[in-house]
C-alpha positions in Angstrom: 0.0 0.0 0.0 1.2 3.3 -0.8 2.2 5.8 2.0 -0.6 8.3 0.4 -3.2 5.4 0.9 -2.2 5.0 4.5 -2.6 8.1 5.6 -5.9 8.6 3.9 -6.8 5.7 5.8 -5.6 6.4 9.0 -7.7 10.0 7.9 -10.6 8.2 7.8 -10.4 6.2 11.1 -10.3 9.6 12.6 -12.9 11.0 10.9 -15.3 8.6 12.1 -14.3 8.6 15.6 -14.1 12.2 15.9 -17.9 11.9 14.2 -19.0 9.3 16.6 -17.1 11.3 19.8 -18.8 14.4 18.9 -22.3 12.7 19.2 -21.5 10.7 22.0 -19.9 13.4 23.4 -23.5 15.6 23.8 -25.4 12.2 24.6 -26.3 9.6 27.3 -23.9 6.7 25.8 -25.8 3.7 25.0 -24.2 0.8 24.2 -26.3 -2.1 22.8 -25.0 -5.3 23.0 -25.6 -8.3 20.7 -26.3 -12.2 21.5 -23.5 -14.5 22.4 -20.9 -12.7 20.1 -22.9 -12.4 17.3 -21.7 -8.9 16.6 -22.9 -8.6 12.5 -25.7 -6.8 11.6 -27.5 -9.4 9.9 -29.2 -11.8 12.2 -28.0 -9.9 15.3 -30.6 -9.1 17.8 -29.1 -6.7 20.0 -31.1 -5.1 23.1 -33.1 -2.2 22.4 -32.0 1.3 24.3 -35.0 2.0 26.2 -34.2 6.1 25.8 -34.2 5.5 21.9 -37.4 3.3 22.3 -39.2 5.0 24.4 -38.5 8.2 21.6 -39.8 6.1 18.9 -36.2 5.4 17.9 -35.0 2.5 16.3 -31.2 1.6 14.4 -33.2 -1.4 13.0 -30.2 -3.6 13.6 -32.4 -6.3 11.8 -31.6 -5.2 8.3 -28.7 -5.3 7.0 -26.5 -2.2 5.6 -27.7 -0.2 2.7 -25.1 -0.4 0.3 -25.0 1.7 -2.3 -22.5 1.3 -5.6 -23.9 3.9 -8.0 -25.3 7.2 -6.6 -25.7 10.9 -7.6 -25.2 13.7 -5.8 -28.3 15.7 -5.0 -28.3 18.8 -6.5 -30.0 21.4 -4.9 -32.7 21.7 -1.7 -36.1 19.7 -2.7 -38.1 20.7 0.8 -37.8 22.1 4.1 -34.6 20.7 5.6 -37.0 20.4 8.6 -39.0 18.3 6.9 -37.3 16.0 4.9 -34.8 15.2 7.9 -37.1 13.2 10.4 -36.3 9.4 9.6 -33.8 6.8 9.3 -30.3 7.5 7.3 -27.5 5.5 5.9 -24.0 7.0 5.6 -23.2 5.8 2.4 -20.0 7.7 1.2 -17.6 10.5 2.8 -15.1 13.0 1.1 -12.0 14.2 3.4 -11.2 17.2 0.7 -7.6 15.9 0.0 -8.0 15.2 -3.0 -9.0 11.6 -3.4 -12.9 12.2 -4.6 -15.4 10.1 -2.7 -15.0 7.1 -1.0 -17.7 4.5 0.0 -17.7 2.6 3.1 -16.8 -0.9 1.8 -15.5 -2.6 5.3 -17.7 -3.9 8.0 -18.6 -0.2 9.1 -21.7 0.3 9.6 -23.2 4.4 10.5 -26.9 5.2 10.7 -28.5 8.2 11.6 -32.1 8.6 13.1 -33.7 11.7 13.1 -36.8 12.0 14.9 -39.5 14.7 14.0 -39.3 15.3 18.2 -35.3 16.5 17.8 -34.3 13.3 19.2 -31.4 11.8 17.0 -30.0 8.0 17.8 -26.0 7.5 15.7 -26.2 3.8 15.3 -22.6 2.7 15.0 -21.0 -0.6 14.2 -17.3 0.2 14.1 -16.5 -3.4 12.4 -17.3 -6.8 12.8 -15.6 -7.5 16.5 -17.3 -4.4 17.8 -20.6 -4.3 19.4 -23.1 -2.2 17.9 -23.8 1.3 20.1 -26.3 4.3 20.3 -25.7 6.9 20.9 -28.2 9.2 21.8 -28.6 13.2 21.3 -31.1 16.0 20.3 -30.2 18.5 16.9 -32.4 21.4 16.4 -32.6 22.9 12.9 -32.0 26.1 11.3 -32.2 26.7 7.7 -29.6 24.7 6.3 -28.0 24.1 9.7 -28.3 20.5 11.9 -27.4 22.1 15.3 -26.5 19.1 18.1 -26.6 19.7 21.8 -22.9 19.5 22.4 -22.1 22.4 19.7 -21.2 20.6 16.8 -22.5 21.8 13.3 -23.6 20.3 10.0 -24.3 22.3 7.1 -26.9 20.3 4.5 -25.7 21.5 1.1 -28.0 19.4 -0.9 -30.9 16.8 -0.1 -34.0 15.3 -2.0 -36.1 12.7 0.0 -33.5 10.0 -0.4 -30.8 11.8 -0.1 -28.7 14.1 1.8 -25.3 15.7 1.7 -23.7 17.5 4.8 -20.4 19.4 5.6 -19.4 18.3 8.9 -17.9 21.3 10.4 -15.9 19.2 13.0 -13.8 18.3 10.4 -14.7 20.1 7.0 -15.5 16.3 5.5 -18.7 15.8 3.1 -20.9 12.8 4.3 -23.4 11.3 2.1 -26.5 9.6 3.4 -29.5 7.5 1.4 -32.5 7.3 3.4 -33.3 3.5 4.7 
């Protein structure tokens, strides 16, 4: 592997840690275990949060990943932000800026994003295969094209249509593409 490679990798890592510290970081940490081991996606059926639950909140550990290979970039802002937000999201791709273009997620990782119409917001992470999924739990207000969470952090929506949404994450100046679920 080229030097390059491994530190756009190692960039990455980061990235989503930072991402998952800043949620954690303004929530109640919820970590959901899964049976016996099982620690996939698929066929895992991991205890349910009751904060999450009890919100109407769900990572839906019982279906698998939405992968997706081919995908456009939404152009434009079809809706209120507001309104097109509330429901579940799958972090499908991520730009760091340096130069390499988008990138998909294509290892075990596994980021969802539930946004409730109540404010309430569950990050359903599975980091990879040997990892235990977790919730984390927060609220995000919204204003105009901004996704405010409780700790501070800022995402700016650029683009979204009902299916999909692209943010600038402001904790580290990164593009992140979700596709609902």
């Amino acid at each position: 592997m080229k030097p390059f490679q491994l530190t756009r990798i190692a960039l990455c890592t980061l990235t989503a840690s930072m991402l998952v510290l800043g949620v954690g970081a303004c929530a109640t940490t919820n970590e959901t275990l899964s049976n016996e081991g099982n620690s996939s996606a698929e066929g895992a059926e991991p205890s349910t949060d009751s904060s999450s639950e009890s919100a109407g909140l769900s990572c839906d550990w019982d279906s698998a990943r939405l992968l997706v290979a081919d995908y456009e970039l939404p152009v434009g802002q079809t809706g209120a932000l507001d309104e097109v937000l509330p429901g579940n999201w799958q972090f499908t791709h991520y730009d760091l800026g340096l130069g390499g273009g988008w990138e998909s997620w294509k290892d075990d990782n596994d980021r969802r994003y539930v946004f409730a119409e109540s404010a309430d917001l569950v990050h359903c992470v599975i980091l990879n295969s040997d990892v235990s999924p977790s919730e984390l739990t927060a609220t995000y207000a919204v204003a105009g094209d901004k996704i405010t969470l409780d700790n501070g952090n800022e995402l700016t929506a650029i683009a979204w249509t009902r299916d999909t949404l692209l943010l600038s994450n402001h904790q580290d100046d990164s593009l992140n593409l979700f596709h609902r679920r």
